[in-house]
C-alpha positions as a LaTeX table, in Angstrom:
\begin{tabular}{lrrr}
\hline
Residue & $x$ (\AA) & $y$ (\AA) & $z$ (\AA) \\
\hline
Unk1 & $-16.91$ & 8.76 & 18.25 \\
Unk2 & $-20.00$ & 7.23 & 16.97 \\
Unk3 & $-20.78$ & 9.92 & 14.61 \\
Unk4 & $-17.17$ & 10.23 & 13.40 \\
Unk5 & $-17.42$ & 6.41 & 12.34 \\
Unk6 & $-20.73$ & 7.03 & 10.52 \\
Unk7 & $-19.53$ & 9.90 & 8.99 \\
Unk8 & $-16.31$ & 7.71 & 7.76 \\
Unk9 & $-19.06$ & 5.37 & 6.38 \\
Unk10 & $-20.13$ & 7.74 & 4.26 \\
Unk11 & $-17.44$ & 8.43 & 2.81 \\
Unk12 & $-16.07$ & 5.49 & 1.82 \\
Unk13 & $-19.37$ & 3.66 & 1.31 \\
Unk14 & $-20.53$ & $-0.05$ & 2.46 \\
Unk15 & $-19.08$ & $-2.03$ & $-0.24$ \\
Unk16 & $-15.89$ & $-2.12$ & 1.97 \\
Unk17 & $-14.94$ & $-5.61$ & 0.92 \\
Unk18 & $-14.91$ & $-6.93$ & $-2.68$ \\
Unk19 & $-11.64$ & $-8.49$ & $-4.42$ \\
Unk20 & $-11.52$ & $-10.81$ & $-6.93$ \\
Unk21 & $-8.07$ & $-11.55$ & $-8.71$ \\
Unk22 & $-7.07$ & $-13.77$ & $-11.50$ \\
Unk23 & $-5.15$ & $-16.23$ & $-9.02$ \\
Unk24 & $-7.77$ & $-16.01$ & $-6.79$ \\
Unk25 & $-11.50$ & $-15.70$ & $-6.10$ \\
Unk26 & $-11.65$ & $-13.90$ & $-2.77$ \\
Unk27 & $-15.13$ & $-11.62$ & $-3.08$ \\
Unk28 & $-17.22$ & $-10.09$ & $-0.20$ \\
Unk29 & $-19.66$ & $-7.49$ & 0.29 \\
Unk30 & $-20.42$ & $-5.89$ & 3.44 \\
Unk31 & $-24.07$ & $-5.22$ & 4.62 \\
Unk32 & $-24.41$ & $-1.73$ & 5.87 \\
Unk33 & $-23.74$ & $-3.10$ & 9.93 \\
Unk34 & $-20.67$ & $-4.62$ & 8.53 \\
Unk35 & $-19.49$ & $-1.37$ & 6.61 \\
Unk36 & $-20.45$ & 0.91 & 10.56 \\
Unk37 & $-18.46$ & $-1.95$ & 12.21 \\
Unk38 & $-15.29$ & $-1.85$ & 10.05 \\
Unk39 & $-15.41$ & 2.04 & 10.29 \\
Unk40 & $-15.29$ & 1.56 & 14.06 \\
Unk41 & $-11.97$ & 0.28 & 13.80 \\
Unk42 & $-10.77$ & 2.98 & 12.32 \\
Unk43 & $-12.11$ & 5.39 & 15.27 \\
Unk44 & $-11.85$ & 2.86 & 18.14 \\
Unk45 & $-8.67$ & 1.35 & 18.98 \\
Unk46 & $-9.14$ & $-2.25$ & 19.09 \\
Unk47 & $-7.55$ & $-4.25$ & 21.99 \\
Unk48 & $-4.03$ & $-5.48$ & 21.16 \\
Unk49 & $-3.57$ & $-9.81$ & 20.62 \\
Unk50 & $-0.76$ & $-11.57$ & 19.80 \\
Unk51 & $-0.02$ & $-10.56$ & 16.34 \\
Unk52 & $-0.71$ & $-13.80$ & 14.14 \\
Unk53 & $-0.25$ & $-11.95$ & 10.91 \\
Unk54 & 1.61 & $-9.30$ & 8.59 \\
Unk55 & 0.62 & $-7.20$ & 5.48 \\
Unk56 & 3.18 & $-5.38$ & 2.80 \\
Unk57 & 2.56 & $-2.49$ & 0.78 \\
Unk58 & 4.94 & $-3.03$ & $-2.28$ \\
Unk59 & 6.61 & $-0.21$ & $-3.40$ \\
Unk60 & 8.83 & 1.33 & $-0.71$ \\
Unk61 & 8.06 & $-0.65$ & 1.77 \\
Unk62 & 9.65 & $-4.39$ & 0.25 \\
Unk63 & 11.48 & $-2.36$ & $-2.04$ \\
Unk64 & 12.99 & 0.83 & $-2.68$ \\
Unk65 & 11.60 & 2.14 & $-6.14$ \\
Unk66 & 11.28 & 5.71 & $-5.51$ \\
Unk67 & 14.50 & 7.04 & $-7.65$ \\
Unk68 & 13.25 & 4.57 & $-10.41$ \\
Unk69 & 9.18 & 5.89 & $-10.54$ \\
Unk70 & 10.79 & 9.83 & $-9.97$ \\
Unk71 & 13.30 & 8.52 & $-13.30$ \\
Unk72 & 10.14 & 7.00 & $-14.74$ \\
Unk73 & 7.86 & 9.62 & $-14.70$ \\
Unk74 & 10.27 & 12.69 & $-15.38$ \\
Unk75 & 10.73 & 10.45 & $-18.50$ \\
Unk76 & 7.48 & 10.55 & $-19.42$ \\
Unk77 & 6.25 & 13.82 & $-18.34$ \\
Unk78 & 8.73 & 15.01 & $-21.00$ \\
Unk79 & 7.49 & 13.43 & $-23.57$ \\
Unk80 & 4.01 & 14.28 & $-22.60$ \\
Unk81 & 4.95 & 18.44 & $-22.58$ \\
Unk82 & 5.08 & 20.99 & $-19.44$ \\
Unk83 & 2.57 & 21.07 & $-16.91$ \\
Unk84 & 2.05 & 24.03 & $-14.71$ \\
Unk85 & 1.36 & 21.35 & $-11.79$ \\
Unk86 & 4.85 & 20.34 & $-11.67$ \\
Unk87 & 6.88 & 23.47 & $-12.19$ \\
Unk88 & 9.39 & 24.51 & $-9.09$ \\
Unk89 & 9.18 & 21.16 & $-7.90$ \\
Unk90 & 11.85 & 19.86 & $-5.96$ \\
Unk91 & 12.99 & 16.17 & $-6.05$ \\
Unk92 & 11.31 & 15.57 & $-2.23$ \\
Unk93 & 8.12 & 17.87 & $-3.09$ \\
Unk94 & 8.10 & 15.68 & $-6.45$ \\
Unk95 & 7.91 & 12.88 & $-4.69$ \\
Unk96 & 5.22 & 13.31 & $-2.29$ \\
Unk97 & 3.40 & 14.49 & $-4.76$ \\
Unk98 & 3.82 & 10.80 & $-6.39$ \\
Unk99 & 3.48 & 8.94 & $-3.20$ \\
Unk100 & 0.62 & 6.50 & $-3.14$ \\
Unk101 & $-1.39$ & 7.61 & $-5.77$ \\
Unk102 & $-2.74$ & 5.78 & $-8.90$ \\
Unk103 & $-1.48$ & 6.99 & $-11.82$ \\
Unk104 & $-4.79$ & 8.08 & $-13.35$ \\
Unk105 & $-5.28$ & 10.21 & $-10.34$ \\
Unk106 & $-1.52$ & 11.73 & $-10.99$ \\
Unk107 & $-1.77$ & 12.16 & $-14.93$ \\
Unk108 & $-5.60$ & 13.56 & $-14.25$ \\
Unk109 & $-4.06$ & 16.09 & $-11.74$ \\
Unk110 & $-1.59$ & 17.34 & $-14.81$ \\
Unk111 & $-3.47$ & 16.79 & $-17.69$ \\
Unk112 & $-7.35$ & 17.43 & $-16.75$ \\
Unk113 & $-8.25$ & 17.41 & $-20.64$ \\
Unk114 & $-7.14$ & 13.47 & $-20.79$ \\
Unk115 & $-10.20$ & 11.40 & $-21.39$ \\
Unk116 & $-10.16$ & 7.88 & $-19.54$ \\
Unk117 & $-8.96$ & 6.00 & $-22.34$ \\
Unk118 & $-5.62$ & 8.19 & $-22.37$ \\
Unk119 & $-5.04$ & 8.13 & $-18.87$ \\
Unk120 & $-5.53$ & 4.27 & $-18.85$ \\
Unk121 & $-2.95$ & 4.19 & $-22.20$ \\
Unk122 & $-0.07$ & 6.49 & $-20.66$ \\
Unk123 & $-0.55$ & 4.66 & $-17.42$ \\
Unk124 & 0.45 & 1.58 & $-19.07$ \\
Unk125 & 3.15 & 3.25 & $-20.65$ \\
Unk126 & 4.24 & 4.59 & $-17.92$ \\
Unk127 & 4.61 & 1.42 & $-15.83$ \\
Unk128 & 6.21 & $-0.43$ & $-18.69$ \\
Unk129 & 9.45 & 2.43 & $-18.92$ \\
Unk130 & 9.52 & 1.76 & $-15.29$ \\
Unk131 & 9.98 & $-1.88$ & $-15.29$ \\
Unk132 & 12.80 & $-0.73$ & $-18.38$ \\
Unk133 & 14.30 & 1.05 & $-15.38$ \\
Unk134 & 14.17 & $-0.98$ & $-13.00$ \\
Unk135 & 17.14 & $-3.01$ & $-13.21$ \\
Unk136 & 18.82 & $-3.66$ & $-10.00$ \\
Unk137 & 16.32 & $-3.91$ & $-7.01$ \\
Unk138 & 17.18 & $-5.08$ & $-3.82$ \\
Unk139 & 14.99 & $-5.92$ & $-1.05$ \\
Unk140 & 14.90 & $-3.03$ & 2.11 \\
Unk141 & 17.47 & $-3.84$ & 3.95 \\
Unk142 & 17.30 & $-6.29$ & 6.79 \\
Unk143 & 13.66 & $-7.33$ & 5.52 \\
Unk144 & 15.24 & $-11.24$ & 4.64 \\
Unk145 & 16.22 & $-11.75$ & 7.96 \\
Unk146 & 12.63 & $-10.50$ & 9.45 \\
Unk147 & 10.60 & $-12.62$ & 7.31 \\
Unk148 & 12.91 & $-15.65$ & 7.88 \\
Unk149 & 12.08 & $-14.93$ & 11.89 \\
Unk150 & 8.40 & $-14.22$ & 10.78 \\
Unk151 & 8.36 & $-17.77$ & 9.44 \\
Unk152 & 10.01 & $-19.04$ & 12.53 \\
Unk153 & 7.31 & $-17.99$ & 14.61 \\
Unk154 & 4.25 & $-18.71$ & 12.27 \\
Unk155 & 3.14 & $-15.42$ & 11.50 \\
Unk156 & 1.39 & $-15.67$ & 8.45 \\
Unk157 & 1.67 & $-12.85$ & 5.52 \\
Unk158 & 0.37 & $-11.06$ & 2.30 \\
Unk159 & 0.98 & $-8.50$ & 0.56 \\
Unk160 & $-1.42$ & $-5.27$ & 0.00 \\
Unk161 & $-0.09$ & $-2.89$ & $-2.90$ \\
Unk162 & $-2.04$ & $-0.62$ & $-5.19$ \\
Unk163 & 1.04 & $-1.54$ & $-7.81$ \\
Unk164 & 0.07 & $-3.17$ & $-11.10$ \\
Unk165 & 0.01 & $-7.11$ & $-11.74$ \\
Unk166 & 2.69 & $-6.28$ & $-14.08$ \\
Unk167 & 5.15 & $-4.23$ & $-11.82$ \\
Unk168 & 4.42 & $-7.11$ & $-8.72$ \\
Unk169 & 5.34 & $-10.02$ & $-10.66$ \\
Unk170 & 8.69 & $-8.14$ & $-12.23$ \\
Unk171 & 9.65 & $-6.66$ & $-8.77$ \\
Unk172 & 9.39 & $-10.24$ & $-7.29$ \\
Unk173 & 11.64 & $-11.80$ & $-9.47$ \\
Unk174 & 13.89 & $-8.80$ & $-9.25$ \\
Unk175 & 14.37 & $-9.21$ & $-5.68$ \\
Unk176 & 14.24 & $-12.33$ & $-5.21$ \\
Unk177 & 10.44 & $-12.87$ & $-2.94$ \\
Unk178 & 8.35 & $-14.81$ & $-5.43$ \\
Unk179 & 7.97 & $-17.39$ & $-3.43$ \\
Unk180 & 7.36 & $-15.46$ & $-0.38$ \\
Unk181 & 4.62 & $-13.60$ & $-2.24$ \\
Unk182 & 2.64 & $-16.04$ & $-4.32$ \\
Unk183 & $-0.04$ & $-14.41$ & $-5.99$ \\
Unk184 & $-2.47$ & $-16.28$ & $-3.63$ \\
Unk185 & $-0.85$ & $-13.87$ & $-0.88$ \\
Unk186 & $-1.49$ & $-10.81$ & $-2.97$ \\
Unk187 & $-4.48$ & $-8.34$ & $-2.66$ \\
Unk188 & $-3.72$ & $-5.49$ & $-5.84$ \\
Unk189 & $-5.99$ & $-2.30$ & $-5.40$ \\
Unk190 & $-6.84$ & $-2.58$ & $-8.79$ \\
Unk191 & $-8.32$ & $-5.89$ & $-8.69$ \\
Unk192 & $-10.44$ & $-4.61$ & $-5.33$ \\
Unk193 & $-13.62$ & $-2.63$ & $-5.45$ \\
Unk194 & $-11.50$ & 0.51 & $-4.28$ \\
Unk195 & $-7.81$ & 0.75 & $-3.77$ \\
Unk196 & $-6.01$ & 2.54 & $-1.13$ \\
Unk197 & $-6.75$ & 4.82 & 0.60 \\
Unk198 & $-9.82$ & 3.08 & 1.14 \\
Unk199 & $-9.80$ & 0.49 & 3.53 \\
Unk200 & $-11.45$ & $-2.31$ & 0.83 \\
Unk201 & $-7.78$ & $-3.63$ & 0.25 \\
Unk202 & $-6.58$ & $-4.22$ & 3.82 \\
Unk203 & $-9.74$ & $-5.47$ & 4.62 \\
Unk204 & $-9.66$ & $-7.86$ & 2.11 \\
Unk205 & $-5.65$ & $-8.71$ & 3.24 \\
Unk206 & $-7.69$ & $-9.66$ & 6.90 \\
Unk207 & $-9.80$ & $-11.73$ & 5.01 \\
Unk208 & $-7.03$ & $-13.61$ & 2.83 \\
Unk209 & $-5.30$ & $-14.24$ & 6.52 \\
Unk210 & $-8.59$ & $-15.58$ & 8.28 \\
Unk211 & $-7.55$ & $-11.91$ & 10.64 \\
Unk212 & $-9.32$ & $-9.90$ & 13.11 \\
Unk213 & $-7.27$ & $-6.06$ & 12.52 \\
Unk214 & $-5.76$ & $-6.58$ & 16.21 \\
Unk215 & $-3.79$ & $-9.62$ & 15.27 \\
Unk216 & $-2.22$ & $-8.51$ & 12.29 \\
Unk217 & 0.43 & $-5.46$ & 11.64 \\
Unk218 & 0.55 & $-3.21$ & 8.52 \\
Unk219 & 3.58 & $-1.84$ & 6.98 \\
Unk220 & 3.41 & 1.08 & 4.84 \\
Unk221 & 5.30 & 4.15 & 3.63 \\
Unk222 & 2.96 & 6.87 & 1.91 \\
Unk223 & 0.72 & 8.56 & 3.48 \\
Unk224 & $-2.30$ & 7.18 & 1.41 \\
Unk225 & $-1.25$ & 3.68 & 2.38 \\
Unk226 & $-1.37$ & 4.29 & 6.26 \\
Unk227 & $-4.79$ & 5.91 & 5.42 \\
Unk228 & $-6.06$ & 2.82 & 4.11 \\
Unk229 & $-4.48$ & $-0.05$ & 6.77 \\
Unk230 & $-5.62$ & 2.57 & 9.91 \\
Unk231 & $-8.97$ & 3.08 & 8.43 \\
Unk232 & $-8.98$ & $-0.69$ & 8.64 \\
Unk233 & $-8.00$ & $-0.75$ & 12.70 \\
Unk234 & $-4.44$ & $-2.18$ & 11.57 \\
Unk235 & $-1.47$ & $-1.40$ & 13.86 \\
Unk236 & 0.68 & 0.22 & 11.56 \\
Unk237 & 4.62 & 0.55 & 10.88 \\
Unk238 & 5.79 & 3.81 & 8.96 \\
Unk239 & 8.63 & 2.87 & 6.27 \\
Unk240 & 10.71 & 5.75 & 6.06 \\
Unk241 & 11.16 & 5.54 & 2.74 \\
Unk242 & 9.65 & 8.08 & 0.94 \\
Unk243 & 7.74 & 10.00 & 4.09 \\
Unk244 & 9.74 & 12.01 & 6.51 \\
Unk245 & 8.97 & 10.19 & 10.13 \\
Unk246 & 7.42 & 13.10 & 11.58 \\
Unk247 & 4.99 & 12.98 & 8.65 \\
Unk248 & 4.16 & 9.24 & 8.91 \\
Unk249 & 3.94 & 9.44 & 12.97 \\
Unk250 & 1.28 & 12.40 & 12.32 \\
Unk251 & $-0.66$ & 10.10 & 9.83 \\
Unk252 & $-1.58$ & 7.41 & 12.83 \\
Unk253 & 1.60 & 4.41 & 12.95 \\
Unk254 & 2.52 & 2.93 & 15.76 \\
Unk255 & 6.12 & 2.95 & 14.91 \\
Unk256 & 8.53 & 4.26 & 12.06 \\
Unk257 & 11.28 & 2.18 & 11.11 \\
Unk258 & 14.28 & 3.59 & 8.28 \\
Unk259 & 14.71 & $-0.62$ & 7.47 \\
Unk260 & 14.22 & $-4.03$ & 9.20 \\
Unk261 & 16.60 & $-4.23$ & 11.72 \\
Unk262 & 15.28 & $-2.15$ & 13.57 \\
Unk263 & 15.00 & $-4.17$ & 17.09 \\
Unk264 & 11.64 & $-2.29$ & 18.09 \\
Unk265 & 9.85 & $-4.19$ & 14.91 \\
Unk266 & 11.13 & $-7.69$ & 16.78 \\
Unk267 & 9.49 & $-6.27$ & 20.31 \\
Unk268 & 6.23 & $-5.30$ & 18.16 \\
Unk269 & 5.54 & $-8.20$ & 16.27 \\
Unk270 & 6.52 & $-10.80$ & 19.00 \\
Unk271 & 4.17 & $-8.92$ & 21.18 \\
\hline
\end{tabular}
């Protein structure tokens, strides 16, 4: 409804659309109209078109990196002492509990007394033990062959990932996509106004793409992610990667997929 949209508005502000990146110089900022219109996506299903374009979350959804961040941050929430936030946790429930967020928002959640300075410090410490981790990543399986048919039919592509600079450009030489994903194809949440689950990244991916929402398809696997491409009026396919499907399904995708052969993601994206 109208007043749904408005009341999305609020929320998440009119400054829906400003990225600049170091590759890159790719700013907007949306009048008030622009910020109601973009929040009537989200609330109004837009037409279907042929979809001309594609946008990647990162981590789980290019790449499997969950068992390497849960390594990574059991790691370093030992070294950092007990917190009553985490205790009974199992693997799964540790997980979600991960999934999508940005890391000041997890180590804030565990360690309220941290001023922004330490969050920023162990965040960075963080990421760097996981990149010591992360030694043998593979891309999802079947994703090669679907962006080798992508490229066969000219559908354009970029990325959309609230990971670090520093964690994209390792994970891309790890498996292999550099040049799939130059950084001129990349729209980071931290180098965006505000990152997922705000809409500000996705909308900026549209932008990069020269995209109206109903031409392009999202893929994403946390539930912060999907909040963030929907709110933008993308389609969206659930990764079930790190989100059980029912979950995903419940959060607003079109379809859920466990990897890239799935046929249905053909059917979709040629549609």
């Amino acid at each position: 409804s109208i007043m749904a949209a408005l009341a999305q508005c609020v929320r998440y502000g009119t400054g829906l659309l400003r990225c600049t990146g170091r590759s890159r110089l790719l700013t907007a900022t949306c009048q008030p109209a622009t910020a109601v219109r973009a929040c009537l996506l989200s609330t109004t299903p837009a037409a279907s078109k042929k979809v001309k374009g594609l946008l990647f979350d990162f981590d789980g959804t290019l790449t499997h990196t969950d068992d390497v961040h849960i390594a990574a941050w059991k790691q370093y929430f030992q070294l950092l002492g007990p917190t009553p936030r985490l205790e009974g946790l199992s693997d799964h429930d540790f997980l979600s509990f991960l999934s999508g967020k940005h890391n000041d928002e997890i180590l804030k959640e565990c360690y309220p007394e941290m001023s922004v300075d330490e969050l920023a410090l162990h965040g960075w410490e963080k990421e760097a033990l996981f990149r010591r981790l992360s030694a043998d990543l593979e891309p999802l399986a079947g994703l090669l062959d679907f962006i080798a048919w992508t490229e066969d039919n000219n559908i354009r592509r970029c990325m959309v990932t609230n990971a670090p600079r520093e964690n994209v450009d390792f994970m891309l030489e790890q498996i292999g996509l550099e040049d799939c994903f130059p950084r001129s194809l990349q729209i980071l949440g931290d180098e965006c106004s505000n990152p997922k689950p705000h809409p500000a990244p996705y909308l900026a991916g549209l932008e990069l793409l020269g995209l109206e929402s109903s031409e392009a398809l999202a893929f994403e696997d946390s539930l912060t992610g999907v909040a963030s491409s929907t709110s933008a009026g993308i389609r969206t396919v659930g990764v079930a990667t790190t989100q059980l499907p029912e979950r995903l399904t419940e959060a607003g995708v079109t379809l859920v997929i466990e990897d890239y052969y799935d046929q249905r993601l053909y059917d979709i994206a040629a549609e």
